[in-house]
OpenMM code with the backbone's topology and positions (N, CA, C; nanometers):
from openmm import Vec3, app, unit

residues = "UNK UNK UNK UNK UNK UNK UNK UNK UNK UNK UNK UNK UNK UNK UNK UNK UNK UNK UNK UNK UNK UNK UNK UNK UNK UNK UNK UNK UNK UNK UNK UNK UNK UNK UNK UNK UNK UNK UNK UNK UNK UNK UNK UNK UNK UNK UNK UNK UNK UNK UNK UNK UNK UNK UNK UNK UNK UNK UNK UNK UNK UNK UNK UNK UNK UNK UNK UNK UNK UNK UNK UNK UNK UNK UNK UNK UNK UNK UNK UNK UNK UNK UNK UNK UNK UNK UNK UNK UNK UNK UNK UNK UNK UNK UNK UNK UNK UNK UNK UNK UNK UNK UNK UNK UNK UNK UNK UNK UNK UNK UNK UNK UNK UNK UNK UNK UNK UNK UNK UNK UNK UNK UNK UNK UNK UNK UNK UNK UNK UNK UNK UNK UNK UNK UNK UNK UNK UNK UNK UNK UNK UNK UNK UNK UNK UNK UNK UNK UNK UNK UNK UNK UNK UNK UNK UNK UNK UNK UNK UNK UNK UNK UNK".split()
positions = [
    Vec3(-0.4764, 2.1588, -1.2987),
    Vec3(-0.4398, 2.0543, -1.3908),
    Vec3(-0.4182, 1.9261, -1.3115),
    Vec3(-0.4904, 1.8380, -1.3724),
    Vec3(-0.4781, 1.6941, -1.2987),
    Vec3(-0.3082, 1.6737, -1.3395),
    Vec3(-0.2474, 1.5811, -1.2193),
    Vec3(-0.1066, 1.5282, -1.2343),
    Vec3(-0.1533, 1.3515, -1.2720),
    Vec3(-0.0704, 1.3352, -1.4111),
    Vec3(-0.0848, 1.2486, -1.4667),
    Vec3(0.0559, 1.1429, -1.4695),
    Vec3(0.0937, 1.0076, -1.4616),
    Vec3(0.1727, 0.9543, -1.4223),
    Vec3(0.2761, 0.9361, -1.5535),
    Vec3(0.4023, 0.9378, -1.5077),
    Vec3(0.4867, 0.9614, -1.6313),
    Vec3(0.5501, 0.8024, -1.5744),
    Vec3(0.5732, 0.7327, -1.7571),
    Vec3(0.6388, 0.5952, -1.7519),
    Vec3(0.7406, 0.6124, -1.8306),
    Vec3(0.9045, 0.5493, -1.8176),
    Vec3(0.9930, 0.5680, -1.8948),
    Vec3(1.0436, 0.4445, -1.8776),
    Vec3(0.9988, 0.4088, -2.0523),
    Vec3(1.0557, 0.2715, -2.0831),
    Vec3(1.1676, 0.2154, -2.0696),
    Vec3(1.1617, 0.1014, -2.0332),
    Vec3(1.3325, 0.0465, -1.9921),
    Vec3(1.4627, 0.0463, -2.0869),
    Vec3(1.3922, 0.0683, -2.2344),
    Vec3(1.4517, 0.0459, -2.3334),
    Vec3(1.5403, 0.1827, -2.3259),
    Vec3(1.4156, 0.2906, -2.2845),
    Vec3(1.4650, 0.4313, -2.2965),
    Vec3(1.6430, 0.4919, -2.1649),
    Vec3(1.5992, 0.4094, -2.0879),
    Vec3(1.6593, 0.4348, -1.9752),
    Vec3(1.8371, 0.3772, -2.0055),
    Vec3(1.8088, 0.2444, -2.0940),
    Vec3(1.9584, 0.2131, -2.1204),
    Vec3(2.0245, 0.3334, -2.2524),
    Vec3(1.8783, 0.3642, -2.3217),
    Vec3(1.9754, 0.4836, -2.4304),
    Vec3(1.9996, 0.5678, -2.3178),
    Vec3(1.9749, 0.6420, -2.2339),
    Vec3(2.0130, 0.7152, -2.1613),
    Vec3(2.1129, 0.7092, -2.0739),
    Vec3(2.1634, 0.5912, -2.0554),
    Vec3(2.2783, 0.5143, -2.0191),
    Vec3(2.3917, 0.5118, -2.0744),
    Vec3(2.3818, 0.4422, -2.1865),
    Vec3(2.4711, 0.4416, -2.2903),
    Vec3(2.5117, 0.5492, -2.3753),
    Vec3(2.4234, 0.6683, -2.3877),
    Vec3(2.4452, 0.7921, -2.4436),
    Vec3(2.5619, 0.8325, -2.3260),
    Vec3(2.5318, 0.8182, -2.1903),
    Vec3(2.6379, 0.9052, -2.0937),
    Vec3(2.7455, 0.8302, -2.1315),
    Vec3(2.7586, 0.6522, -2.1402),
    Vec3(2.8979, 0.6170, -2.1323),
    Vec3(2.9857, 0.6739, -2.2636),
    Vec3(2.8792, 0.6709, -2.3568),
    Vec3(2.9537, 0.7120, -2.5052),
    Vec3(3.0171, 0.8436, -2.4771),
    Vec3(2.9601, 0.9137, -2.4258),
    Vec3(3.0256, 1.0867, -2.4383),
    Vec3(3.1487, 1.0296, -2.3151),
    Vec3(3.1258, 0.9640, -2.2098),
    Vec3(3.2730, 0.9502, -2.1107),
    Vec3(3.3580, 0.8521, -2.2151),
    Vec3(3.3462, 0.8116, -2.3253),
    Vec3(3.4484, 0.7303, -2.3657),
    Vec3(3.5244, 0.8615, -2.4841),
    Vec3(3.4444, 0.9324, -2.5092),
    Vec3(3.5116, 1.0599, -2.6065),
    Vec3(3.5766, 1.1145, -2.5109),
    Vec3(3.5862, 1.1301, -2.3933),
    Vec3(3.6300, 1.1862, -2.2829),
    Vec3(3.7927, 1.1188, -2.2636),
    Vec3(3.7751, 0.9826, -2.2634),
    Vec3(3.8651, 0.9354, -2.2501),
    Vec3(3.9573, 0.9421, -2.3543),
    Vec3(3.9282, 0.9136, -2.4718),
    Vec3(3.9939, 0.8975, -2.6211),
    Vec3(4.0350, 1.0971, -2.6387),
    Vec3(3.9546, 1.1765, -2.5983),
    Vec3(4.0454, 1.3110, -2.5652),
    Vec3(4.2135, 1.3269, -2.5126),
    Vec3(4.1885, 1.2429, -2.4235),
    Vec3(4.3448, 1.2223, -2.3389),
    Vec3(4.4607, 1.2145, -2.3685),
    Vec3(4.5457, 1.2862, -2.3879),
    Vec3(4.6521, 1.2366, -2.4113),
    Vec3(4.7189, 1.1077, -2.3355),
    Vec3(4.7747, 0.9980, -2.3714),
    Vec3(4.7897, 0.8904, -2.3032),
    Vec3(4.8566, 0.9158, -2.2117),
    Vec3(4.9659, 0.9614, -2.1852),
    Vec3(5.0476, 0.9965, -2.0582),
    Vec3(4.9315, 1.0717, -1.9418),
    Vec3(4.9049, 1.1521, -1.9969),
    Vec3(4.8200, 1.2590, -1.9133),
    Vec3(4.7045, 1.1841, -1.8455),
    Vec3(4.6135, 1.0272, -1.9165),
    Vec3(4.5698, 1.0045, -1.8661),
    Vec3(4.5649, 0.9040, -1.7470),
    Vec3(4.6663, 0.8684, -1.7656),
    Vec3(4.7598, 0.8057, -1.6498),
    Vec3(4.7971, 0.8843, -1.5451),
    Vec3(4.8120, 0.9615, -1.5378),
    Vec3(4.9148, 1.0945, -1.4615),
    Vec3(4.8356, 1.1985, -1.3946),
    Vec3(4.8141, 1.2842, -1.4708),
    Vec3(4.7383, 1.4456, -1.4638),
    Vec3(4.6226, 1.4206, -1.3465),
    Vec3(4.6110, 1.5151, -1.2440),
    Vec3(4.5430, 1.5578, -1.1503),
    Vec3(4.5337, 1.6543, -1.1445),
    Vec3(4.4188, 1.7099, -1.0187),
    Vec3(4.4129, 1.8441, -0.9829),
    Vec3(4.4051, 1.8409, -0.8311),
    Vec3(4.4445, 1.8993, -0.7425),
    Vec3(4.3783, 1.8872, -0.6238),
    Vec3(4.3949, 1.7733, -0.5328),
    Vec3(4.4936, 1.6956, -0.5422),
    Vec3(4.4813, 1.5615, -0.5231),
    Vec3(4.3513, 1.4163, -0.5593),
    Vec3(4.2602, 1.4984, -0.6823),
    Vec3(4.2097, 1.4075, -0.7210),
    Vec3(4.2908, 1.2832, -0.8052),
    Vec3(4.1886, 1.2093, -0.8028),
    Vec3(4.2522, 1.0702, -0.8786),
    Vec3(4.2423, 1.1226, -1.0386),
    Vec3(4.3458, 1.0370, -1.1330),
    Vec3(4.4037, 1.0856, -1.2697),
    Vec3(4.2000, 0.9683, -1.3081),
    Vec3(4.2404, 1.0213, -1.4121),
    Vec3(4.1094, 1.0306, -1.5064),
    Vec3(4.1106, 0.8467, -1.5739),
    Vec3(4.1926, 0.8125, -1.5641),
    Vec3(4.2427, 0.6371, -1.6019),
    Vec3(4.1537, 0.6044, -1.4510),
    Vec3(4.2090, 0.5984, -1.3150),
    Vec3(4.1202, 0.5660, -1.1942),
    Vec3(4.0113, 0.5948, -1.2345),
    Vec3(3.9196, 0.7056, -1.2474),
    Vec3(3.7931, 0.7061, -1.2425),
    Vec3(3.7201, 0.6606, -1.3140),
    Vec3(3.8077, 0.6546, -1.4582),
    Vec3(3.6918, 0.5374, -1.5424),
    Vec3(3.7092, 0.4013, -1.5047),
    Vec3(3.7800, 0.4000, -1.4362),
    Vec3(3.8310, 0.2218, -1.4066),
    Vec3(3.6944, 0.2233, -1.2933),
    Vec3(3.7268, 0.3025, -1.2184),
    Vec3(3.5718, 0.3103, -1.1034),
    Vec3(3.4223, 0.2461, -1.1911),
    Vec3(3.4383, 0.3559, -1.2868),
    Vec3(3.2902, 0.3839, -1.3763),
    Vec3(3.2823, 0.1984, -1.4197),
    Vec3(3.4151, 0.2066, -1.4735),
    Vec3(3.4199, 0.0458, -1.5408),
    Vec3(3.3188, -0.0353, -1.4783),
    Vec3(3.3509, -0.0400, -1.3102),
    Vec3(3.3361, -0.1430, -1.2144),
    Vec3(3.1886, -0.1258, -1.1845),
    Vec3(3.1524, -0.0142, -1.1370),
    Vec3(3.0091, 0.0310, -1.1652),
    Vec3(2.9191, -0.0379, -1.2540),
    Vec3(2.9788, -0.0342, -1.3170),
    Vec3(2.8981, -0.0715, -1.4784),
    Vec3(2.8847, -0.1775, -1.4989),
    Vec3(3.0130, -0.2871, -1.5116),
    Vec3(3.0262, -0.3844, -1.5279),
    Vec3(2.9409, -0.4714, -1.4121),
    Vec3(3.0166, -0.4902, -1.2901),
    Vec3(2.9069, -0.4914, -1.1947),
    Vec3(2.7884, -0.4992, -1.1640),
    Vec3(2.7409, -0.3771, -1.1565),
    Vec3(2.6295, -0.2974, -1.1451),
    Vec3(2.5012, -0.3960, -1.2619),
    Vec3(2.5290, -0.3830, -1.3561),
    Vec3(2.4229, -0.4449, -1.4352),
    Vec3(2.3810, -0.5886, -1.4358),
    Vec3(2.4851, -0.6523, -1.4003),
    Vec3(2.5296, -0.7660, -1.3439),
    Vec3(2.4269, -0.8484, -1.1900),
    Vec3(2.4437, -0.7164, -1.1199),
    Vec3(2.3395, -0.7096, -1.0146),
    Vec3(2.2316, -0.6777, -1.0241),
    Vec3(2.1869, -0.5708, -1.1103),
    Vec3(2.0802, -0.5212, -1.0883),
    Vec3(1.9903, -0.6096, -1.1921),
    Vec3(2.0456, -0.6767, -1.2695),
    Vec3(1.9619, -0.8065, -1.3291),
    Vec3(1.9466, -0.9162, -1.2639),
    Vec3(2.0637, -0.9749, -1.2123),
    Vec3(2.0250, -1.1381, -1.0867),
    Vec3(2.0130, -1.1109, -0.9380),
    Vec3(2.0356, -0.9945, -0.8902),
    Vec3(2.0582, -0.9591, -0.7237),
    Vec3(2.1946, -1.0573, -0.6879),
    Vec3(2.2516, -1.0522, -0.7799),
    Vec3(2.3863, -1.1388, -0.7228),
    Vec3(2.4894, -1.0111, -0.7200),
    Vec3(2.5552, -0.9381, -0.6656),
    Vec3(2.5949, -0.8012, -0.6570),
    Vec3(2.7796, -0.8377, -0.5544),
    Vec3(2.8685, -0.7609, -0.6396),
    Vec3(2.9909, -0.8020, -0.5937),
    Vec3(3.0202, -0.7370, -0.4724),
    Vec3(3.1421, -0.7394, -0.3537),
    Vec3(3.1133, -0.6634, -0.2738),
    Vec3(3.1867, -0.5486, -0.2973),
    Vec3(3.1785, -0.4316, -0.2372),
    Vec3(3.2243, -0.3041, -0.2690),
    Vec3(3.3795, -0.3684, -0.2711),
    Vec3(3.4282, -0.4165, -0.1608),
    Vec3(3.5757, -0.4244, -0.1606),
    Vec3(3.6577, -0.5277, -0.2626),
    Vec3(3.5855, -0.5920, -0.3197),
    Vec3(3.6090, -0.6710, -0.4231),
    Vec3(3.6092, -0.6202, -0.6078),
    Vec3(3.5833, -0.5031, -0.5964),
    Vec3(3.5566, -0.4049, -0.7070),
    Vec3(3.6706, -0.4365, -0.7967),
    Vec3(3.6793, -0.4198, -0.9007),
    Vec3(3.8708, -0.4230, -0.9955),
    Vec3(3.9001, -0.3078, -0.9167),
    Vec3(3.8565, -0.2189, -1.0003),
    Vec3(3.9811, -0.1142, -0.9475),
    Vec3(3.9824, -0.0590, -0.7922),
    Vec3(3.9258, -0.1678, -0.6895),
    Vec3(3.9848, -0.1253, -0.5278),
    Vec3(4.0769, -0.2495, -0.5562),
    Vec3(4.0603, -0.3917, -0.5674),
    Vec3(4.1445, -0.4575, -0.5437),
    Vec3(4.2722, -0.4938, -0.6512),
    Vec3(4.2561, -0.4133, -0.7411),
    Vec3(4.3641, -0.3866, -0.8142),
    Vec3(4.3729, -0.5289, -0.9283),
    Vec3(4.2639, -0.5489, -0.9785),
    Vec3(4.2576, -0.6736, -1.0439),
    Vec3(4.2516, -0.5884, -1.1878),
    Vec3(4.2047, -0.5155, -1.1820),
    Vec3(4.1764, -0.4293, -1.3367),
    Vec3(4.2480, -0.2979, -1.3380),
    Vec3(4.3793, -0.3732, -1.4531),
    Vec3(4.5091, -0.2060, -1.4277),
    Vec3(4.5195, -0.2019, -1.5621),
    Vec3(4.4429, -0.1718, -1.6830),
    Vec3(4.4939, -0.1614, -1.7570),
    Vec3(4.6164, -0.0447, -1.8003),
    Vec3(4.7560, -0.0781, -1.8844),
    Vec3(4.8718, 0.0153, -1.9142),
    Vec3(4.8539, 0.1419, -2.0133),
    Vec3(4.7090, 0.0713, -2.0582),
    Vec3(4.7323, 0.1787, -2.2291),
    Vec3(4.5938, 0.2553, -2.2432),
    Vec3(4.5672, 0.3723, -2.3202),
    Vec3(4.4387, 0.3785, -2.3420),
    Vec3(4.3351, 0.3113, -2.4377),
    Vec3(4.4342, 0.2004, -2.5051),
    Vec3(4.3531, 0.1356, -2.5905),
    Vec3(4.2879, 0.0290, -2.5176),
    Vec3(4.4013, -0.0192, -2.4168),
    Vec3(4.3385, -0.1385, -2.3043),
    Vec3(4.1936, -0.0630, -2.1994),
    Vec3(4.2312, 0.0341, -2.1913),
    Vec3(4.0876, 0.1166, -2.1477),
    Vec3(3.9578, 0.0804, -2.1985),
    Vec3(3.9887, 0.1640, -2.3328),
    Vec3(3.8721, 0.1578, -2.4413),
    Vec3(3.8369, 0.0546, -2.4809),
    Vec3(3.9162, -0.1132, -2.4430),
    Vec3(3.8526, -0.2338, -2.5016),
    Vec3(3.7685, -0.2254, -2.3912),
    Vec3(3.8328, -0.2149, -2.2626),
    Vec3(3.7629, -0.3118, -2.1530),
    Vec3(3.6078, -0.2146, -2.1502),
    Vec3(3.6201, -0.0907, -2.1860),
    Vec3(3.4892, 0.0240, -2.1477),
    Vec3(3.4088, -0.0159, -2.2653),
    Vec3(3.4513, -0.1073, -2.3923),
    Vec3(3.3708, -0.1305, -2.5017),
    Vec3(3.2959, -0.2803, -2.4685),
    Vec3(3.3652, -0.3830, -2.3743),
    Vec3(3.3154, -0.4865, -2.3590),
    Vec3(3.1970, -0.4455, -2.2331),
    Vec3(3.2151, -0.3855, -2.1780),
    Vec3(3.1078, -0.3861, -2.0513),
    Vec3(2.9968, -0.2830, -2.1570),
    Vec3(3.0611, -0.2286, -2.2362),
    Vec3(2.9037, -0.1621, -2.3177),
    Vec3(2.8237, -0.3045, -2.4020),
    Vec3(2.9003, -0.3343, -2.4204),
    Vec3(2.7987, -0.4368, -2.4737),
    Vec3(2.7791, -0.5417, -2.3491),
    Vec3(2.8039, -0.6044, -2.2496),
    Vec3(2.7325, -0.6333, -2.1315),
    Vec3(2.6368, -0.5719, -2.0854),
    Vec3(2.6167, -0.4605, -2.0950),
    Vec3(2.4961, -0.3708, -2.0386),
    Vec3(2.3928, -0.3924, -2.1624),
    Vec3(2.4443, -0.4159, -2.3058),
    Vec3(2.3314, -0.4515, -2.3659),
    Vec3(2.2663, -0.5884, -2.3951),
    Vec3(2.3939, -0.7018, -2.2916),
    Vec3(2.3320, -0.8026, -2.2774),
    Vec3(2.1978, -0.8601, -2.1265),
    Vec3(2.2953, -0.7713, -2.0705),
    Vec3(2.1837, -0.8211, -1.9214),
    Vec3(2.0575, -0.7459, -1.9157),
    Vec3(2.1050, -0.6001, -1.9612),
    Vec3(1.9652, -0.5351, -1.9710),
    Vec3(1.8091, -0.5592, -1.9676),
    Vec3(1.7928, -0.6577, -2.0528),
    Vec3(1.7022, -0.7133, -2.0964),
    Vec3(1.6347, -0.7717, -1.9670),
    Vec3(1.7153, -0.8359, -1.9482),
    Vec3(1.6871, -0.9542, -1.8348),
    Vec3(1.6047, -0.8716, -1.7210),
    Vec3(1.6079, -0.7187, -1.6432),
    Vec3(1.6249, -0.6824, -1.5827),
    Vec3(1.4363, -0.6005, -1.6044),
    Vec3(1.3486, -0.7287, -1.5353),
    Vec3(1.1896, -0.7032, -1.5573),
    Vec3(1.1751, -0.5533, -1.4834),
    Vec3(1.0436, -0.5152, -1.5356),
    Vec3(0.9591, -0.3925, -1.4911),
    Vec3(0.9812, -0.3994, -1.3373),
    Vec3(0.8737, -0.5059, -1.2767),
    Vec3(0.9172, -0.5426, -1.1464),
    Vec3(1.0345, -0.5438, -1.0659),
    Vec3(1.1292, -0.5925, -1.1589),
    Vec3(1.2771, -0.5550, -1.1060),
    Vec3(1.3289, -0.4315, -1.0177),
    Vec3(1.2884, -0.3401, -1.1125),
    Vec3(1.3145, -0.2090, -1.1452),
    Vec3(1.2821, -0.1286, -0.9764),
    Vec3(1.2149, -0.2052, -0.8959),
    Vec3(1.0824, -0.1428, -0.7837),
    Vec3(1.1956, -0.2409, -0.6757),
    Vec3(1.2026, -0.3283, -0.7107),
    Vec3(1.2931, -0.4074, -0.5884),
    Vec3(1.3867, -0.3205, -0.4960),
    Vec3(1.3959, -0.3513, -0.3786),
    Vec3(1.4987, -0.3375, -0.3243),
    Vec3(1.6007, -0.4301, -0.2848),
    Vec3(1.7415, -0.4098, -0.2904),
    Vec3(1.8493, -0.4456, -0.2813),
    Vec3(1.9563, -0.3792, -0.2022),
    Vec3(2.0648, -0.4587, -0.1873),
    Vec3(2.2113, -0.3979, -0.1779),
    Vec3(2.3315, -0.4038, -0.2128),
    Vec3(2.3129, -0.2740, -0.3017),
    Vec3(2.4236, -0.2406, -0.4047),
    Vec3(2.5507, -0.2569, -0.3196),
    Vec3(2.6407, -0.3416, -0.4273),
    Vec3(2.7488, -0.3803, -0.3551),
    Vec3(2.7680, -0.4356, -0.2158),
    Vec3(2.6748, -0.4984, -0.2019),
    Vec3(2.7122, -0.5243, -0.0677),
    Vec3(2.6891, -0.4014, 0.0744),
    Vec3(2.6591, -0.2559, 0.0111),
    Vec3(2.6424, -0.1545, 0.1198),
    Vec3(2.5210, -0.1309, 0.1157),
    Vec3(2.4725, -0.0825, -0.0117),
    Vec3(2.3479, 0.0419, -0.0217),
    Vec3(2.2456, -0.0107, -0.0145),
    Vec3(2.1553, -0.0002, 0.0514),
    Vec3(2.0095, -0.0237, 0.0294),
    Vec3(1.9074, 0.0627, -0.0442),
    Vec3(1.8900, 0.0061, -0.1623),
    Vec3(1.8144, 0.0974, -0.2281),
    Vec3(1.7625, 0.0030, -0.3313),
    Vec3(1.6739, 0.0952, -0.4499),
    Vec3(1.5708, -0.0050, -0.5593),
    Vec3(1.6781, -0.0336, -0.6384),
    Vec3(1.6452, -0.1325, -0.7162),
    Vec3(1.7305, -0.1080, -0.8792),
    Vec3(1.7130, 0.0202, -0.9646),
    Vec3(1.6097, 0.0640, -0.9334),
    Vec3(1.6040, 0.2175, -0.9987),
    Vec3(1.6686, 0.2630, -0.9349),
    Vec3(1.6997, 0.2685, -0.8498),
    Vec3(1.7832, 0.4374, -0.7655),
    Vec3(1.9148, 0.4221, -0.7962),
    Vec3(1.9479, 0.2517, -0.7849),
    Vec3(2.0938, 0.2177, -0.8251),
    Vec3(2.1164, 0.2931, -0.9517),
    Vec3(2.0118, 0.2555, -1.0546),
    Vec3(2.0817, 0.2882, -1.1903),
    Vec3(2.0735, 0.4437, -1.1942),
    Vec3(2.0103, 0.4948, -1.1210),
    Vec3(2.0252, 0.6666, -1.1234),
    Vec3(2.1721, 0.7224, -1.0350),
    Vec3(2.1718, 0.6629, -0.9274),
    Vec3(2.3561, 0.6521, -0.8911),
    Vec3(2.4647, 0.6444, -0.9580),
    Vec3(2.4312, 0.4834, -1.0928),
    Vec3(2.5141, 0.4917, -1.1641),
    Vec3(2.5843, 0.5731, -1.2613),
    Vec3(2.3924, 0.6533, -1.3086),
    Vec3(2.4497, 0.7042, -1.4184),
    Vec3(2.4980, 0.8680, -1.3793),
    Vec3(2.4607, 0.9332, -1.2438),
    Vec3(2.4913, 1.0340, -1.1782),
    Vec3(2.6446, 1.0300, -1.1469),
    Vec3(2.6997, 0.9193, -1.0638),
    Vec3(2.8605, 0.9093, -1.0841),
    Vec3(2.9114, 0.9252, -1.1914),
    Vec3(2.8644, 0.8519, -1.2838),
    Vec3(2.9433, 0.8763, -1.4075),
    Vec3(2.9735, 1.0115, -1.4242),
    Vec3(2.8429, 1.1249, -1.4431),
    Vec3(2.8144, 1.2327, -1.4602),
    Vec3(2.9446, 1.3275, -1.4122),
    Vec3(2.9251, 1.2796, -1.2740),
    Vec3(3.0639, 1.3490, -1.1294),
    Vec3(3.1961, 1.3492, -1.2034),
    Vec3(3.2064, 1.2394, -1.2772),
    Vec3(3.3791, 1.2049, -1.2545),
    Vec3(3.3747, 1.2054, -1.4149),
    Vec3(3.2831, 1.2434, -1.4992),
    Vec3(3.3005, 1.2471, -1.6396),
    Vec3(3.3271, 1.4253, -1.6109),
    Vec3(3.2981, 1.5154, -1.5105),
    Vec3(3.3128, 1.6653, -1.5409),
    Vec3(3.4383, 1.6619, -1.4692),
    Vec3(3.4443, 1.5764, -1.3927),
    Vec3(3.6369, 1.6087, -1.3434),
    Vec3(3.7336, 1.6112, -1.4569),
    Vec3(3.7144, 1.4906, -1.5715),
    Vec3(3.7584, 1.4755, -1.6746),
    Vec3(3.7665, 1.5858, -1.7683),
    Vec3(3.6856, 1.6848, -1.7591),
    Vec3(3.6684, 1.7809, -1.8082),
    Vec3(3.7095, 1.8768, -1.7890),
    Vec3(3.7349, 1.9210, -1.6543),
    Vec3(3.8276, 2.0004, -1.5689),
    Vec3(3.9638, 1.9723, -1.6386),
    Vec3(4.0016, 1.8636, -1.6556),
    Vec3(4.1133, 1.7864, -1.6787),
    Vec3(4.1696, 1.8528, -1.7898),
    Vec3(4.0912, 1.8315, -1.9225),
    Vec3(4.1218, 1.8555, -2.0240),
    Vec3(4.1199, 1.9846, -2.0295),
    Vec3(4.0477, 2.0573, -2.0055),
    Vec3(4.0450, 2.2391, -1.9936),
    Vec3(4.2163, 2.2949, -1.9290),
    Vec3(4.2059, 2.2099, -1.8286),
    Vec3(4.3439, 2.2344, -1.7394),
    Vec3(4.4952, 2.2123, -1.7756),
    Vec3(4.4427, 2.1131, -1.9824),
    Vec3(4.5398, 2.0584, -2.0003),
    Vec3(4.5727, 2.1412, -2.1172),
    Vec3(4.4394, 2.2645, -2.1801),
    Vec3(4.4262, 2.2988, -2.2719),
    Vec3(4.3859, 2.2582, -2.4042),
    Vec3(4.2696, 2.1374, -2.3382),
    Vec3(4.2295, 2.0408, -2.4652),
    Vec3(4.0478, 2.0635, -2.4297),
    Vec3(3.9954, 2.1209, -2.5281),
    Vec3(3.8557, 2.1126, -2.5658),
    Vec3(3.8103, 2.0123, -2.5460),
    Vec3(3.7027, 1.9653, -2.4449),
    Vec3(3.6142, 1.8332, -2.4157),
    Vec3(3.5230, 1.8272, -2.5291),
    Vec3(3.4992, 1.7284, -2.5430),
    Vec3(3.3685, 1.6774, -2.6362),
    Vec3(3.2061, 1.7860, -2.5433),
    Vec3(3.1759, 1.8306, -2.6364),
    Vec3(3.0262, 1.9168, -2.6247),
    Vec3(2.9694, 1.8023, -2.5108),
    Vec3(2.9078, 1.8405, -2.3751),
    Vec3(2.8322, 1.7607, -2.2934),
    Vec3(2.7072, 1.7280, -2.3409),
    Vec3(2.6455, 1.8013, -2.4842),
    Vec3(2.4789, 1.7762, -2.4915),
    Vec3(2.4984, 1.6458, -2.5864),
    Vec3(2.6032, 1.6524, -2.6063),
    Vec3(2.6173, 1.5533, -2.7564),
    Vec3(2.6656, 1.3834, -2.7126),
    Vec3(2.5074, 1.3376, -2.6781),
    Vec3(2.5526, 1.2071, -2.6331),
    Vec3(2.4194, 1.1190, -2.6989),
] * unit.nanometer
topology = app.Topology()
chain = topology.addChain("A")
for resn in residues:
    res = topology.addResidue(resn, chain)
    for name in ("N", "CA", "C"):
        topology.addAtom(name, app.Element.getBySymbol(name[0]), res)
């Protein structure tokens, strides 16, 4: 069988994006508010840090991977402590405004783009594709810790296929 070249539209790649953030925001809205402030395992970070991570990623991230203007790793919110939100509703605004940032820059972010190389944050050298496969793979990481979380807390996660 001849190998024939597979193309996946850009359009397709942000539903595939945005499907992961949607299921990590059911993730979050699972939480009991204390717990998500608090609760660990292992000395991992509480489940509030890691979406604050994802936040920065995201927010960031799309940010760059549309102008090559890219923040530096150490300048992130949640390393330099610029982005603390107290509540889980302050969560869920700030994780609702960078969803719709990702559906503003998106666009911007040509075919050609996509093939470039860059450096993410200031460290990584890699394409804008590989970035956004990083991105949406972290998410992935620290959306199943979350999950751990809730199992550990005795709270049923949202179904993983259902995004």
């Amino acid at each position: 069988m001849k190998a024939t070249q597979v193309t996946i539209p850009a359009e397709a790649l942000l539903k595939h994006w945005q499907g992961h953030r949607g299921l990590t925001r059911r993730v979050i809205e699972a939480f009991p508010e204390d717990q998500l402030f608090s609760f660990s395992i292992g000395g991992m970070r509480n489940f509030a840090h890691l979406a604050l991570e994802l936040l920065d990623i995201a927010e960031d991230g799309i940010v760059g991977m549309a102008t090559n203007k890219w923040v530096p790793m150490n300048e992130l919110k949640h390393i330099s402590g610029e982005r603390v939100p107290k509540t889980k509703t302050e969560l869920l605004q700030a994780w609702d405004k960078v969803t719709e940032d990702l559906n503003t820059y998106w666009p911007q972010i040509t075919a050609e783009r996509f093939h470039e190389t860059t450096v993410v944050f200031g460290q990584f050298e890699q394409t804008v594709l590989e970035a956004y496969h990083y991105f949406v793979d972290n998410e992935n990481h620290h959306r199943g810790q979350g999950y751990v979380y809730l199992r550990a807390l005795g709270i049923e996660p949202p179904p993983f296929w259902d995004r």
